[in-house]
N, C-alpha and C positions, 0 to 999 in steps of 0.2 A: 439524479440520485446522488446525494451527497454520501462520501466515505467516510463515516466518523471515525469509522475503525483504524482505518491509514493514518488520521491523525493522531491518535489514541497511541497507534502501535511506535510512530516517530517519536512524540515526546516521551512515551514509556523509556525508550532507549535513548533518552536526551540527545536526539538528533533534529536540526535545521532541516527544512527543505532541501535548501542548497546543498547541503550534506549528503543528503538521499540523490540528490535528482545528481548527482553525480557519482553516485555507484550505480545508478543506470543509466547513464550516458546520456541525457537528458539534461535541457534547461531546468531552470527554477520554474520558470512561468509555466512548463506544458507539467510539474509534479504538481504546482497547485490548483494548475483546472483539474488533476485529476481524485485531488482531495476533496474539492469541493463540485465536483459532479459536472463541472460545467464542458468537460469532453468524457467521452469515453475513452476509457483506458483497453490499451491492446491486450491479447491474453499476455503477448509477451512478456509484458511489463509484470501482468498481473502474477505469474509465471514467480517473474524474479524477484517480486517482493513477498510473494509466499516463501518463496525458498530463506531469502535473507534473513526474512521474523523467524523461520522456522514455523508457519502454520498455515492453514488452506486457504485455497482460493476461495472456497463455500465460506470459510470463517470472515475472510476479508471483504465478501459481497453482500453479507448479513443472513447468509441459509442455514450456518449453525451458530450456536454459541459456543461453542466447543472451541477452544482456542488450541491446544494443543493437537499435534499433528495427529494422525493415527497409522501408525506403523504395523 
C-alpha cells in the first residue's frame, strides 16, 4: 500500500526525506520504503508522524479525509 499521504504531508511542509527520516531517527532508505509501501511502517513511526503533522493515524493510512486532528 503506497502512502500518498506521507508524501503529500513532506512536501506540503517543504521537507526532504532525509529531513524526515532524521526526526525519526531512521535512514533515508527504510522513510522511503515506507512512502512508497514497499515495508510496513511500525505503529511507532506511525505514532510520530501523526504527532509531527499534527493529524491521525486513520488520516495518514487513508480511513478518513479528515486531515485535522480531533480534539
Amino acid at each position: 500500500m503506497k502512502f500518498q499521504r506521507l508524501q503529500d504531508l513532506r512536501n506540503d511542509a517543504d521537507m526532504s526525506q532525509k529531513q524526515i527520516s532524521e526526526i525519526l531517527h531512521i535512514s533515508q532508505r527504510s522513510y522511503s520504503h515506507y512512502e512508497t509501501g514497499s515495508r510496513n511502517i511500525p505503529i511507532e513511526m506511525l505514532i510520530r508522524l501523526a504527532n509531527y503533522y499534527d493529524t491521525s493515524i486513520d488520516y495518514l493510512v487513508g480511513r478518513t479525509d479528515n486531515k485535522k486532528l480531533l480534539k
